[in-house]
N, C-alpha and C positions, 0 to 999 in steps of 0.2 A: 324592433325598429329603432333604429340610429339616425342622428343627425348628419347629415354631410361632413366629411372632414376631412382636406386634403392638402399637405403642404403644400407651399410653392408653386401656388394659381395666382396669375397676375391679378394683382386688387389696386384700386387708386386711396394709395397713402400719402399722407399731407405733411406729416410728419418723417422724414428722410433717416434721419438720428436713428429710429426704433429698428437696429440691425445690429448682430451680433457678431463676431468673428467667426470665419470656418474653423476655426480652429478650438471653440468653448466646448464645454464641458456638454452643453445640453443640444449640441448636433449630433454628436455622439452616442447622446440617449434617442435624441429622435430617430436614428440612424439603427439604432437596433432595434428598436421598437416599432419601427415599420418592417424590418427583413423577417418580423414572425409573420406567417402564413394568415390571409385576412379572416379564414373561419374558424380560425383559433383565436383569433382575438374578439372576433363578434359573439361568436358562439352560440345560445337557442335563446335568441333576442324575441321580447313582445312584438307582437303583427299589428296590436291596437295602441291609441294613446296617443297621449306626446312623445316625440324621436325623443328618446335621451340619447346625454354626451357619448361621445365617442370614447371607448374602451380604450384605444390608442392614445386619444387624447388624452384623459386620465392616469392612464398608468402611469404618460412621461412626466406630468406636474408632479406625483407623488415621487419618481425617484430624484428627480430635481430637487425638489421641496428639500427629501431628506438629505441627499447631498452636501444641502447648506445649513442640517442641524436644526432644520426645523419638522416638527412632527404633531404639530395640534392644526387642528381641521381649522380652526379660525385664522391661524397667523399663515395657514400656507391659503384663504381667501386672502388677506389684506397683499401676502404676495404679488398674488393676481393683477392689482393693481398698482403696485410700485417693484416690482421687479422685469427686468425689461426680458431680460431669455426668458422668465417665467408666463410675460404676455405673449411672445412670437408662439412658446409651447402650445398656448391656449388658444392662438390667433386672436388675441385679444378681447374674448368673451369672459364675462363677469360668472364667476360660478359659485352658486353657496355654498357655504361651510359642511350646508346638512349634506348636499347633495354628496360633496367629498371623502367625509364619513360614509355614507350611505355605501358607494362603490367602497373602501377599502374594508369594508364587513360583510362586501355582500361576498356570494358560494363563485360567482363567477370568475371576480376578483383572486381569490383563492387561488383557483384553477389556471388562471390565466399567468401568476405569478411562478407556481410551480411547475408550469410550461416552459415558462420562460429561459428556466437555466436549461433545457436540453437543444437548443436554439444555441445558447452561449457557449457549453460544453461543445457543440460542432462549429460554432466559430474557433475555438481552440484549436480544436482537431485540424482546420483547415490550414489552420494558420502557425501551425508545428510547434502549440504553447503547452502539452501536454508531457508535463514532466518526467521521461524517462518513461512512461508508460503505466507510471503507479499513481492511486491515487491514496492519499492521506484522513484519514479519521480521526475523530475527534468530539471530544462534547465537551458544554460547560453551561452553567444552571443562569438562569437568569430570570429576577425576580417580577411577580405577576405584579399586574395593577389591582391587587385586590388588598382589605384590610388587614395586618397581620395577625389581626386578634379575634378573626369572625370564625376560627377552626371548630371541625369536626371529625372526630376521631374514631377511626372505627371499634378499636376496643372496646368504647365509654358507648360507642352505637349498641354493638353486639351484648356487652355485659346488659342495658337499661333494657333493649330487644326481648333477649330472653326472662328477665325477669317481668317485661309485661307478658309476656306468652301464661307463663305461670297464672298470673292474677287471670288472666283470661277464662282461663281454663277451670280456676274456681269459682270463677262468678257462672260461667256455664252451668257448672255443677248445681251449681246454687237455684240457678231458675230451671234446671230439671227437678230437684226435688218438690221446686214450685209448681212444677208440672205447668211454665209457660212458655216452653219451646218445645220444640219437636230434636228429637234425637240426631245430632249432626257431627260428622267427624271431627273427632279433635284437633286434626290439621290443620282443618277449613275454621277451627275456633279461633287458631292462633293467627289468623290475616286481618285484615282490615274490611272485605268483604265480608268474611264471618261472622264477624262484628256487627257488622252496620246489618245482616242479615237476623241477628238477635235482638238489637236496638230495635225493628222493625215488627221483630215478633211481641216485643214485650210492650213496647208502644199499643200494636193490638190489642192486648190484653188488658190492658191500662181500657182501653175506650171502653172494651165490652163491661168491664167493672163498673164503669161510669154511669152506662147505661142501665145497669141492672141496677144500682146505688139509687138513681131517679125513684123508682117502683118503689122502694123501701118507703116506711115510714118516716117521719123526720125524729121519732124520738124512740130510740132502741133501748133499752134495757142494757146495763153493761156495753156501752157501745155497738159498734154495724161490724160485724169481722172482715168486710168486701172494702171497706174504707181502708181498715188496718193493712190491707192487705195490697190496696190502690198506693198508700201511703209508701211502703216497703219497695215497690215496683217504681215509683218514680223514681226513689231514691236508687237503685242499679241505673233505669234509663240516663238519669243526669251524669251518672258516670262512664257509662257505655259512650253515650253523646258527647260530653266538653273535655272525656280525660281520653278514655282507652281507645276508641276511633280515629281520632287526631294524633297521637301520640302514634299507633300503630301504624300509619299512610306516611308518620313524617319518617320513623326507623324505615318502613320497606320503599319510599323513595330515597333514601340514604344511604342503604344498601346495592343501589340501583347505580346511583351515582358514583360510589367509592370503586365501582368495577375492577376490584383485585386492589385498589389500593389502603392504603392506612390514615388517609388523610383526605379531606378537602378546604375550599376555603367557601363559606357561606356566598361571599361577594365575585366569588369565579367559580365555580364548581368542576372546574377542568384540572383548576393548580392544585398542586400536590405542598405539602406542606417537606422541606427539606433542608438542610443545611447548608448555608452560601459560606463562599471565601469573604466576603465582606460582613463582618461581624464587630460591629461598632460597640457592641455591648460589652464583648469579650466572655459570653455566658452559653456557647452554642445553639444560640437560639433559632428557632424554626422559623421558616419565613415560605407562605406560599410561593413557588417558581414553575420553571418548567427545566426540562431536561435537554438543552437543543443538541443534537448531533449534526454536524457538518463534514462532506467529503470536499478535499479540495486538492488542486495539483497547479501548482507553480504560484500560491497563493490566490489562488481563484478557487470561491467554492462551484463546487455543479451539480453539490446534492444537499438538500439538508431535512431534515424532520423533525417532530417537537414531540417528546416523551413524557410521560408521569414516573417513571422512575430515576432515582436518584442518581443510581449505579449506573456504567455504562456500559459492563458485558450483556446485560439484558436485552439490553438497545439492537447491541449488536446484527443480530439474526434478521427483526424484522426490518432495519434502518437499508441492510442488501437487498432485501425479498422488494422492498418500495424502490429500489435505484434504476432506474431508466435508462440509466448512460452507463452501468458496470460494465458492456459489456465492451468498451472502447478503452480497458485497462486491462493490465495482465499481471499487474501486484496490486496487492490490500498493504498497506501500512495504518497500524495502528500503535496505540503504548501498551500499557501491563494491564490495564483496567480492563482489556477488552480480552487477556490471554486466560481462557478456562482448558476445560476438557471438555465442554459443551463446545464451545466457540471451537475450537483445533479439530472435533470430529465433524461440526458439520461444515467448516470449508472443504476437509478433507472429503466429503461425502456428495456436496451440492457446487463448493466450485473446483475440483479437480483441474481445473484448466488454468488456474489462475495462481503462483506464489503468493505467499504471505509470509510476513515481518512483522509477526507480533510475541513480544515475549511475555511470558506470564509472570505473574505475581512475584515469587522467590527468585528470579532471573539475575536479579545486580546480587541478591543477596545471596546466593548460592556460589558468585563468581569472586568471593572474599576467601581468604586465608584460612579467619575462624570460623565461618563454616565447614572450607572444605578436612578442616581438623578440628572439628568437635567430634568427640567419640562417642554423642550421644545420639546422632544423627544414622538412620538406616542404612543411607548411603555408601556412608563410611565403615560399615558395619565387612567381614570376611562373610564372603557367600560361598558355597560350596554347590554349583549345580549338579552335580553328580548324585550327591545325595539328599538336596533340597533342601538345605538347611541356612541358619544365620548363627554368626558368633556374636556376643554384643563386645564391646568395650570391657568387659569383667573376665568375658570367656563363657559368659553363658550363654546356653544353645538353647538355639528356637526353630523347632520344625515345622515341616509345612502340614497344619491339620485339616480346613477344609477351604472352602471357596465361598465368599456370599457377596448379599447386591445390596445397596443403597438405592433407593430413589431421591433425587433432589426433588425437592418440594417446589420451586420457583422455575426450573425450567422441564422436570417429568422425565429426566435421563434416568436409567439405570447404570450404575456404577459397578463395576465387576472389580473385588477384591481378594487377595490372595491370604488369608489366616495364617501367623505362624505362631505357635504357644511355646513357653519355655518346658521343655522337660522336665516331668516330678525328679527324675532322678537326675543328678550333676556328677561331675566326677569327685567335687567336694563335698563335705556339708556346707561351707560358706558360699558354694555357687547355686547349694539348692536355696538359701535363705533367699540370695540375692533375684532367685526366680520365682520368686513372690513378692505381690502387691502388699500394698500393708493390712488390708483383709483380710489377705491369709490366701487367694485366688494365685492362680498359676497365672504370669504376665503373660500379652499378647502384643504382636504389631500387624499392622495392614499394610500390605504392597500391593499398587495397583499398576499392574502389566500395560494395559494402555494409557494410561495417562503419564507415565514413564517413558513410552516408547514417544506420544506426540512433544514431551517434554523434551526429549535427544533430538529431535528432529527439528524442532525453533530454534532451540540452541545451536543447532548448524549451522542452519541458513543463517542466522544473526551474527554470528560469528565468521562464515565469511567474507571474502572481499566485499562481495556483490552486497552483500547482506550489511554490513557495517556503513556500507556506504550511502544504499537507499535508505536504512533505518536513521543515518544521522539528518539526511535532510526534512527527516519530520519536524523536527523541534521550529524550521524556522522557514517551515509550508504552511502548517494548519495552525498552532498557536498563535500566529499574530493576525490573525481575522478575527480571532474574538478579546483582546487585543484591540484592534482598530472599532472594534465593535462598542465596546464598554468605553473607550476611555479617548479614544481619537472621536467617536461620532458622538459619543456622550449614552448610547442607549443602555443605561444598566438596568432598565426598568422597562416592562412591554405597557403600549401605550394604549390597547385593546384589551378587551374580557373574551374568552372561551378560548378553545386550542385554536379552532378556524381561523379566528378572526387574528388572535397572534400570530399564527401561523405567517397569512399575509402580511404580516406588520413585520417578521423576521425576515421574510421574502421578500420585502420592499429595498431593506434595511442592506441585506446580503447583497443583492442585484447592482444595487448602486454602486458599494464598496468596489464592486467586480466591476463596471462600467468606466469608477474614476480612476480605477488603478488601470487598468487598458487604457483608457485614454491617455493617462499618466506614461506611459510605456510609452504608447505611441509618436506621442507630441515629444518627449528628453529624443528618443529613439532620431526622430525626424531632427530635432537640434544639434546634437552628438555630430549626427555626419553633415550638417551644414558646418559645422566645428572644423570636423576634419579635414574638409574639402577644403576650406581655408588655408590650412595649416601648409597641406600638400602645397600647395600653389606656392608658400616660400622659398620653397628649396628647387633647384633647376635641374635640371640632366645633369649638367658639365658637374656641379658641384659634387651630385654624388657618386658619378665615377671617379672623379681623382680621389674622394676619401675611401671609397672601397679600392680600390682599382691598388693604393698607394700602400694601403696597410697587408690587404691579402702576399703579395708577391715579395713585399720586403723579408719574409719571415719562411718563407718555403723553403726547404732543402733536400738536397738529394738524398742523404744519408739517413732522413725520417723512413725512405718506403725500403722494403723488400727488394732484392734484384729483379727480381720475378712477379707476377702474380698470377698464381695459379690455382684452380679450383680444382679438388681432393676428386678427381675422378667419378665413380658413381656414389661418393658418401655425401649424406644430404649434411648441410653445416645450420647454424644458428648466427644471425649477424644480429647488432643493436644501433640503434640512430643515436646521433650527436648532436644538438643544436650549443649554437655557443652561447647563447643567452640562457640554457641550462643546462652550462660544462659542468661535472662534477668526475675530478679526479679520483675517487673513492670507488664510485658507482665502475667506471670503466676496468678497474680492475678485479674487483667482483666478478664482475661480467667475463672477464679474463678466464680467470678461476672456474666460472662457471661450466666453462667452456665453448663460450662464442671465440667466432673464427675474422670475424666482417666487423667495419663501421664505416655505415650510412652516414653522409654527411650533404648538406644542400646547401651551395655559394647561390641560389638565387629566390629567395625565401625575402619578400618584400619586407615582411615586419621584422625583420633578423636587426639585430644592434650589432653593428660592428667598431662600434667605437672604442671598445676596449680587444678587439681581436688581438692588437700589437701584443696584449700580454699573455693572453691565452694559446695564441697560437702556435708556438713554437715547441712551448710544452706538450703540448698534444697531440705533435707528431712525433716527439721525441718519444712520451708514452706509451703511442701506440707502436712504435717501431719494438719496444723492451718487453712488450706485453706479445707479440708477435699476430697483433690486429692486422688484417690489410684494410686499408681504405678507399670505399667507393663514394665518388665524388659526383653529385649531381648537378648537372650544366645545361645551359643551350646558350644559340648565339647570343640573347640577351645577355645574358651571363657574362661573356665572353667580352662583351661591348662594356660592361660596370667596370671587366676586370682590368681595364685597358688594353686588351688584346689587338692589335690591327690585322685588316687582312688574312684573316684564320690562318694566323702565325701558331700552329700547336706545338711548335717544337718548343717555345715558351712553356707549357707542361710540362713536356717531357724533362729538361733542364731543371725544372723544381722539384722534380720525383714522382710527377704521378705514374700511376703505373696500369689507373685502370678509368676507363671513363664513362658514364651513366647518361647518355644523352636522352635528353628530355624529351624536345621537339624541334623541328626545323633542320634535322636532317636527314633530308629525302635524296642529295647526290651519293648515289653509291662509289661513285668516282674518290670523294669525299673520305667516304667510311672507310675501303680501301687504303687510302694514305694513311687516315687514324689506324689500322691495323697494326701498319709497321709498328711502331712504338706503342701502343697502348690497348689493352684487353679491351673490348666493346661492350657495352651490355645498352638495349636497345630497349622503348617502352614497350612493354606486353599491354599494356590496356590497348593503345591504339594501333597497333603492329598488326594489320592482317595477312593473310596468307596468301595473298596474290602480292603482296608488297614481298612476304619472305624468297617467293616463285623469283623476281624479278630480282632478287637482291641476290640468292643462290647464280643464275643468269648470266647476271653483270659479273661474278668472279668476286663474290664477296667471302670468304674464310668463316666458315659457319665453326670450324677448331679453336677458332676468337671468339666467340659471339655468346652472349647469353641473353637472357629478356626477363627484363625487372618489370611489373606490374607498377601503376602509379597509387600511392595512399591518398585518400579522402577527407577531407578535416572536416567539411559541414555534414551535417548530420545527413539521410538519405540521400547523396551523391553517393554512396559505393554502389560497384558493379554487383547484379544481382546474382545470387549463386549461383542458377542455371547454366547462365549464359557463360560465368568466369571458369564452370567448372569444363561445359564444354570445350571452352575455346581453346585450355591449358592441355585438356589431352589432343586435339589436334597439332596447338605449338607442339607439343612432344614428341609427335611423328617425326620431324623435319629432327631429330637428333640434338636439340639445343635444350639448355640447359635453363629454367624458370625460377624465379622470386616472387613471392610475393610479404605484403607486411600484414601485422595480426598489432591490436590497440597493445597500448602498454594501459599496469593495473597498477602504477609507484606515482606515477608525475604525467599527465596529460600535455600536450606541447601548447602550447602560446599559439594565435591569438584565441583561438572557440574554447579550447581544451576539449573537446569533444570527444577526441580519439582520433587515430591514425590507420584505420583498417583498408584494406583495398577491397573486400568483400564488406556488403553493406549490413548483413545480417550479425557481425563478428563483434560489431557495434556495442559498446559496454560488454561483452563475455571476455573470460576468463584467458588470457594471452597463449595459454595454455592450451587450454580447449580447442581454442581455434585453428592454434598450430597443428594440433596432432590432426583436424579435421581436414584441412589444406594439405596434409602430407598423405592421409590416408585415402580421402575419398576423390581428390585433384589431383595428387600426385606430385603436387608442387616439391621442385627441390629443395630450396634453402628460404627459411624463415628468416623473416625482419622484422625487428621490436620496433613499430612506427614511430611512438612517443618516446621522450624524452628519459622513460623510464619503465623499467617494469621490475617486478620482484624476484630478489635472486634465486627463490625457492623456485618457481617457475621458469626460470632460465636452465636449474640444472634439472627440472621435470622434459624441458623440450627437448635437453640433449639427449638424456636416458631415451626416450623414444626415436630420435631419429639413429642415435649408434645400436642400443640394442632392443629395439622394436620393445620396451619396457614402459607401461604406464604405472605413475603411480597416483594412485588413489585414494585420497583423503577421507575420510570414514569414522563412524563412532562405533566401535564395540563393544559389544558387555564386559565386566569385569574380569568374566570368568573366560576370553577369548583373548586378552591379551597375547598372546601369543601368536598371534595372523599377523602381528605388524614389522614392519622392514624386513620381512623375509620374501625373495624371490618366487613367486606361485606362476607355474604352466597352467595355461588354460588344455581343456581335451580336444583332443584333436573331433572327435563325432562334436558336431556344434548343434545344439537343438535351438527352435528360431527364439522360443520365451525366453531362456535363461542362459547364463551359461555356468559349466561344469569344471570346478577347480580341480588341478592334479592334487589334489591332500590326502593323506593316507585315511581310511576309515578306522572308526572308534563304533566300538558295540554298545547297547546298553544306554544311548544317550538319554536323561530323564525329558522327557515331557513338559517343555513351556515355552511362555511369549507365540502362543499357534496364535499369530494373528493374520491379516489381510495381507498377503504379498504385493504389494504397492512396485512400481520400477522404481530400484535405487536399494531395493530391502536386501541383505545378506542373510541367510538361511543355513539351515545344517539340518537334517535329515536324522528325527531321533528313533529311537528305538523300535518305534511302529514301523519304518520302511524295512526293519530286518537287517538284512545285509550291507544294505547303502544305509546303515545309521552312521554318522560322521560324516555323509559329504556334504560340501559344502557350493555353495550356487551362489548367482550375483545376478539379480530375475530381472529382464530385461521390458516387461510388459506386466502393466499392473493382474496382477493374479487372485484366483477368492482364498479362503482361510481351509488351508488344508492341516489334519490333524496329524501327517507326518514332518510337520516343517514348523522346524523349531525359528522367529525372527530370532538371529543372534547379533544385527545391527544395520544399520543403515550409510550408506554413501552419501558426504555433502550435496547439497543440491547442485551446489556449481558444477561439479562433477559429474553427475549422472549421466549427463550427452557422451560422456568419452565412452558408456557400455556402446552403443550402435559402431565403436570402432575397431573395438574385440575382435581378432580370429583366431585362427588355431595357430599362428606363428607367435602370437600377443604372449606378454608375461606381464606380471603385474605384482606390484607391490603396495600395499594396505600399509596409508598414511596416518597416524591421527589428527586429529582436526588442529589446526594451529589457529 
C-alpha cells in the first residue's frame, strides 16, 4: 500500500517562485519515470500499515539527487528542503534520510531499476537512437565500499580447512579409543555438525563420570581413575567447544561465501579482492571491487551487470544469457578481452543470427611485420597437406601423430588439438639434434583446427569495411560512460554493501547519465534549429538566385559534353555522383579507369556551397569531357528559377551543352516533355512515375526511344523504398521497354549533410556498394547503377563492372595456405545447381588427406577429401549452414560482407576468389 502520488493536481500555493522551467533536467526524469508501466513501478506492495512513499516518487529524487553528485542519504534529505526541482519531485514532503537509504537497498528498488533501462532501450528504439544496430560491451572494475584490509583468501581458507579436518579426525580417534563416542563417518567428523555431534557425546560422558565420581569415597588410594579420566575429557571438550567448532562453521561458511572465487572482503562479502587502474601505491595492490559490465549504443547504456570476476571474457556469456533488450541488435561489439574460443563457439552456436566484432587476444599482434616474419611462429611454418606434415624454420619435420582434448578448468570447454612430433629420423644428423628437446624428448607442437578456423573468421569480418568501421566506433560508444562515470560524476567508489544493493547504486548512477545525456541532445538539438531558422531568415530569394543563378551559367560550355548522349544499348553501365563540396579530381578518374560510363550531378541540393563553383566548375566539365564521362544533371522548375531561367527558356541548356536531363518533379505536361525531347535525352523519376502516368504519357506521343527512369536516392535513414514494393515495381517499368536506374550507398565518403548513405532501396543501407549493385542487377533487373555518395571504393567499382560486362563476381575469401592457388583465377559455376551449395568447375584431385571436417556454416568453402572417392578435389561454396560431414574438408571461408552475393549464383555466374584486403 502506497501513498497517493500524482503530478500536476491543482493545489493552492502561496508561494508563485517554486516552479521550474519546461525545459530542466528533472521534467525529464519525471517524464520517464512516469512512462514505466504503474505495476512495474508499484510492484507486491504491503496491504497492511502505513502507505509508504511512492516508488515513482523516489526513484526521481534519487536520480536527481545523483545528477548533481550527490549520493549520501543525509545530503540528498537536506536536499529536500533547499533545492527547488528536488521539492516539486517530492511535491514538497519532508522524507528521512532512513527512509531514502531504506528504498535504495531494498530487492524492489533493485528490480524496478533494472527495469528501467528496457523502457529507455525502447525509448531509443522509437526514437531511431540505436546506433547502426550494434550494440557496444564493455567492463571496468570499481572499487567496493569495504575495508581494503579485512581480506580473506581462499587458499589461506582451504590450506587452515584441511589441516583442521586432520586434527579432527584424530581427536575422533582419540575418544574412540576412549570408548566415548559411537563410531561415525569420518566425513561427517570433518563438518562442524560432526563436531558439535561429538562435543555433545563427550559432554555426556563427562556428566555420567560426574555422577558416578559422587558415589566414590572422598579419599582414594592412588587417586579416583573416573576423575583422571573426567579430567582428560574436559580438556578435548574445551577444545571441541572454543577452537574446532568455531573455527570449522567459520572455514565452511567461508567456503560458502567465496562461491568459486579467491577472495572476499570481511566488510562486503560480495567484493572480490582485484586489481584497479588507480594504484596510488605503485605496488599492485588488491583492493576489494566489483567487475561492472555495460552494453551501450550511441552512448547510452541499456544493459549492465555486476560480476566477481576480474576478467571480462568470463563475464561474457552470462552478461548475454541476463540481456532483455539483445534482441533489438543484430551486432555484438566488443575489444580483445572478451575474443576466446569459448566466447567465438558460443555466439557461433546460441547467437547465430546476430554478427560479431570481436578480436581476440594476438589480433593487433599478429597484424605486425615481426610477427608475421618470425620463423618461430607455426603459422609461418611450410605445411604440406598432402602429406600432413610441418617444416619448422631449420627444415625440421614434424608429423601429424595423434589428436587430444584439453579441458579448460574455468569455463568446462573441451579443446580438440592436433599433435605433430619431430621425426626420430631427419635427413641430417644436425636436423635430428635440432629435433630434440634438451631432455633428449622428440619436440612437439599443438594446432588447434577450430580455434584457427573462428580466429580466420574475426579476422574477416574486422578487417572489412563493415567491420573496421562498426569496430572503430567502440572506442568512443562505450568507454566514455565509464569515463563520465569515475571522473565527470565523481563515482570511483560504490556507496552501498553487497552486489544487490550496488547493483542499484550503479543502476541509479547509469540511468541518470542516460537521462542527462538525452535531455542534453534534446534541449542543444531544440537550440541548433532555433539557430538555424535564424540564420535562414538572413538571406532572401532574390539574393540567392542571382549568386547561384550568376556563377552556374558563367562557366558552362558546349564543347564540355559529348555530341550525343547515348545509352550502350542493352549493356548494363556503372555511373558515380559528384557533389561540388566533395569534388575530388583524382577520385573521378579512378572511377574512369575503373570503368564507370555516367556522372550524376544535383543543381538543386539546398545545403550545396556554391560559392566557390566559379573555380571548380569549368574543370569539371572539361574532365569529364577527356575522361569520356557523360553527364546527368538533376533539375526541377525550382531549379530552374535559382538558375535564372525565365519562362522555361531550355534552349538556355541546350546552348551550354547539356545533352541529357533528369527531371525531378513538377513535370506532369507531356506537351512539355515532348519539346525537351527535341534537344535533350529525358530520364524521368522512377520512384514516383506510375503506370497509368507512363499509359498517358506513351498516349500523348511521348518518345519512350528518349526516355529512361532514374529512381530517387534517400539521405535519412528508413526513408528508402522497401524492396518488395521497388522490386515489383521496376519489373513492371520494364515491360513498357524503358530503360531503369537506380543508386546503391557509397563505402569511401558518405555525402554532406546526414552522411548516412545514398541508397534508393532502404535495406542497402550501410551494405557493401557492391553487394547491393549486383542485388539490383540480379534479382530487379535494374540497368545501370549509381554510386549515391560522394564516394566509393575503386576496388568495388571495378567488382561492379566485372559483373555487369561479364556476369563475373569476385569474391573476397580467406584460404589455407595450402589453397593458394583458387585466387584471381576465373572459376565456372556447374551448370546442375543443387539448392545448399553450389559446384565449382575445378578439375578433381584423388587422395585428398583428411582435415579442418568442421560444421559447414553458409560462407564455408569446402573440398571433398579422399572419403567421397571420386569427387575427392571438388570444391563447393555451401550456401545454407550445413552439419560436420566427414567427407568435407573446410579449406576456408568467404568475408562476411560477402556471403549475400552466394543467393545471386547461377549457372551463367563465374567467379573469382579474392583475398581479403
Amino acid at each position: 500500500m502506497y501513498q497517493n502520488y500524482t503530478i500536476g493536481q491543482t493545489a493552492l500555493t502561496l508561494n508563485l517562485d517554486f516552479a521550474i522551467p519546461h525545459n530542466h533536467l528533472a521534467n525529464t526524469i519525471s517524464w520517464f519515470v512516469d512512462s514505466i508501466p504503474e505495476d512495474v513501478l508499484l510492484g507486491n506492495t504491503a496491504k497492511t500499515g502505513r502507505p509508504a512513499y511512492h516508488p515513482a516518487m523516489m526513484l526521481k529524487i534519487l536520480l536527481f539527487a545523483y545528477s548533481r553528485r550527490v549520493f549520501s542519504g543525509r545530503k540528498i534529505e537536506l536536499m529536500l528542503e533547499e533545492n527547488v526541482p528536488m521539492m516539486a519531485l517530492a511535491e514538497h514532503q519532508q522524507i528521512s534520510y532512513h527512509t531514502i537509504n531504506n528504498f535504495r537497498s531494498s530487492k524492489h528498488a533493485n528490480e524496478l531499476v533494472k527495469k528501467s533501462f528496457l523502457y529507455f532501450t525502447n525509448l531509443l528504439e522509437a526514437e531511431g537512437l540505436i546506433n547502426e544496430g550494434a550494440i557496444f560491451i564493455d567492463g571496468t572494475k570499481i572499487e567496493a565500499d569495504a575495508n581494503r584490509y579485512t581480506f580473506v583468501w581462499r587458499e589461506a581458507v582451504e590450506k587452515f580447512h584441511d589441516k583442521l579436518k586432520g586434527q579432527a579426525v584424530e581427536l575422533y580417534d582419540e575418544l574412540i579409543a576412549k570408548e566415548v563416542v559411537k563410531a561415525m563417518a569420518k566425513e561427517k567428523v570433518q563438518t562442524s555438525q560432526g563436531l558439535a555431534e561429538l562435543a555433545q557425546e563427550t559432554e555426556a560422558e563427562i556428566e555420567k563420570l560426574t555422577e558416578e565420581i559422587e558415589q566414590e569415597p572422598k579419599a582414594i588410594p592412588g587417586g579416583s581413575p573416573r576423575k583422571a579420566r573426567r579430567r582428560g575429557l574436559k580438556k578435548l571438550l574445551h577444545k571441541l567447544r572454543k577452537d574446532y567448532v568455531p573455527r570449522m562453521k567459520k572455514y565452511e561458511e567461508a567456503k560458502e561465501i567465496f562461491a568459486g572465487r579467491n577472495s572476499y572482503s570481511k566488510t562486503d562479502h560480495d567484493a572480490t579482492f582485484m586489481h584497479m587502474k588507480e594504484d596510488h601505491m605503485k605496488n599492485g595492490q588488491l583492493k576489494p571491487g566489483y567487475n561492472i559490465q555495460a552494453a551501450t549504443t550511441d552512448q547510452y547504456v541499456v544493459d549492465f551487470a555486476l560480476y566477481p570476476n576480474p576478467t571480462d571474457f568470463r563475464t561474457f556469456e552470462p552478461f548475454l544469457k541476463q540481456m532483455t533488450t539483445l534482441d533489438k541488435f543484430d551486432k555484438i561489439v566488443a575489444d580483445a578481452g572478451y575474443g576466446s574460443e569459448y566466447n567465438y563457439s558460443m555466439l557461433e552456436e546460441e547467437y547465430s543470427d546476430k554478427k560479431y566484432y570481436i578480436p581476440y587476444t594476438m589480433y593487433e599482434k599478429e597484424k605486425t611485420r615481426k610477427h608475421r616474419n618470425d620463423p618461430t611462429k607455426l603459422a609461418n611454418w611450410f605445411y604440406d597437406e598432402k602429406d600432413d606434415y610441418y617444416l619448422d624454420q631449420n627444415g625440421v619435420r614434424f608429423n601429424f601423430k595423434y589428436y587430444s582434448q584439453r579441458k579448460d578448468r574455468s569455463t568446462g570447454q573441451v579443446r580438440d588439438f592436433k599433435v605433430y612430433e619431430a621425426d626420430e629420423f631427419q635427413l641430417t644428423p644436425e636436423l635430428e639434434r635440432l629435433a630434440k628437446t634438451k631432455s633428449g624428448r622428440q619436440r612437439q607442437v599443438r594446432y588447434n583446427p577450430n580455434w584457427q578456423y573462428l580466429k580466420e573468421k574475426a579476422k574477416a569480418v574486422l578487417q572489412s569495411p563493415e567491420g573496421r568501421h562498426i569496430y572503430s566506433m567502440r572506442k568512443y560508444d562505450v568507454e566514455p560512460i565509464f569515463g563520465h562515470l569515475k571522473n565527470v560524476f565523481g563515482m570511483r567508489r560504490t556507496h552501498l554493501r553487497g552486489k544487490k544493493k550496488v547493483e542499484t547504486d550503479i543502476g541509479i548512477a547509469f540511468m541518470m547519465m542516460n537521462l542527462s545525456k538525452y535531455w542534453n541532445r534534446r534541449w542543444s538539438k531544440d537550440q541548433f534549429s532555433l539557430f538555424k531558422n535564424k540564420n535562414r531568415q538572413k538571406k532572401t530569394v532574390k539574393q540567392l538566385k542571382l549568386r547561384v543563378g550568376l556563377i552556374v551559367f558563367q562557366y558552362l560550355r558546349v564543347s564540355f559534353f559529348p555530341d550525343t548522349f547515348i545509352f550502350n544499348g542493352e549493356e548494363k553501365m556503372l555511373g558515380i555522383s559528384v557533389y561540388f563540396q566533395d569534388y575530388d579530381e583524382n577520385y573521378l578518374k579512378k572511377a574512369a579507369q575503373a570503368g564507370a560510363k555516367y556522372v550524376f550531378t544535383s543543381l538543386q541540393i539546398p545545403e550545396e556551397d556554391y560559392s566557390d563553383l566559379d573555380q571548380k566548375l569549368p574543370r569539371f566539365f572539361e574532365l569529364c569531357d577527356e575522361l569520356g564521362l557523360e553527364v546527368i544533371p538533376d533539375v526541377s522548375p525550382a531549379t530552374l528559377e535559382k538558375l535564372g531561367i525565365k519562362g522555361g527558356d531550355f534552349e538556355a541548356l541546350k546552348d551550354k551543352g547539356f545533352k541529357a536531363l533528369r527531371l525531378d518533379y513538377g513535370f506532369d505536361d507531356f506537351d512539355l516533355i515532348k519539346k525537351l525531347q527535341r534537344n535533350f535525352f529525358i530520364l524521368l523519376n522512377a520512384s514516383v512515375v506510375s503506370l497509368d502516368y507512363l499509359d498517358r504519357a506513351r498516349n500523348a506521343g511521348v518518345d519512350f526511344g528518349k526516355l529512361a527512369l532514374t529512381y530517387n536516392f534517400y539521405p535519412h535513414t528508413d526513408t528508402g523504398m522497401g524492396w518488395t514494393d521497388f522490386k515489383r515495381k521496376n519489373w513492371m517499368l520494364k515491360d513498357y521497354g524503358l530503360r531503369t536506374q537506380a543508386f546503391v550507398p557509397g563505402d569511401a565518403l558518405k555525402r554532406f549533410p546526414l552522411y548516412e548513405g545514398l541508397p534508393t532501396v532502404e535495406k542497402h543501407r550501410g551494405v557493401s556498394p557492391y553487394v547491393a549493385a549486383v542485388e539490383l542487377i540480379h534479382e530487379a533487373n535494374v540497368d545501370d547503377v549509381f554510386i549515391g555518395d560522394s564516394k566509393a571504393s575503386i576496388k568495388n567499382l571495378r567488382y561492379i563492372v566485372d559483373y555487369q560486362k561479364d556476369n563475373i563476381l569476385n569474391i573476397e575469401c580467406s584460404l589455407l595456405p595450402q589453397y593458394q592457388q583458387l585466387y584471381d583465377q576465373v572459376i565456372e559455376v556447374r551448370k546442375d545447381m543443387p539448392e545448399k551449395l553450389i559446384r565449382l568447375s575445378l578439375p578433381r584431385k584423388p587422395d585428398i588427406p583428411i582435415c579442418n571436417t568442421l560444421n559447414r556454416r553458409k560462407g564455408t568453402i569446402t573440398m571433398q577429401n579422399k572419403l567421397a572417392q571420386r569427387y575427392s578435389g571438388e570444391v563447393s561454396l555451401i550456401k545454407s549452414n550445413l552439419p560436420f560431414e566427414a567427407r568435407s574438408n573446410v579449406i576456408g571461408f568467404i568475408s562476411p560482407e560477402y556471403v549475400k552475393l552466394l543467393d545471386f549464383i547461377d549457372s551463367s555466374t563465374k567467379i573469382i576468389f579474392r583475398r581479403l584486403t
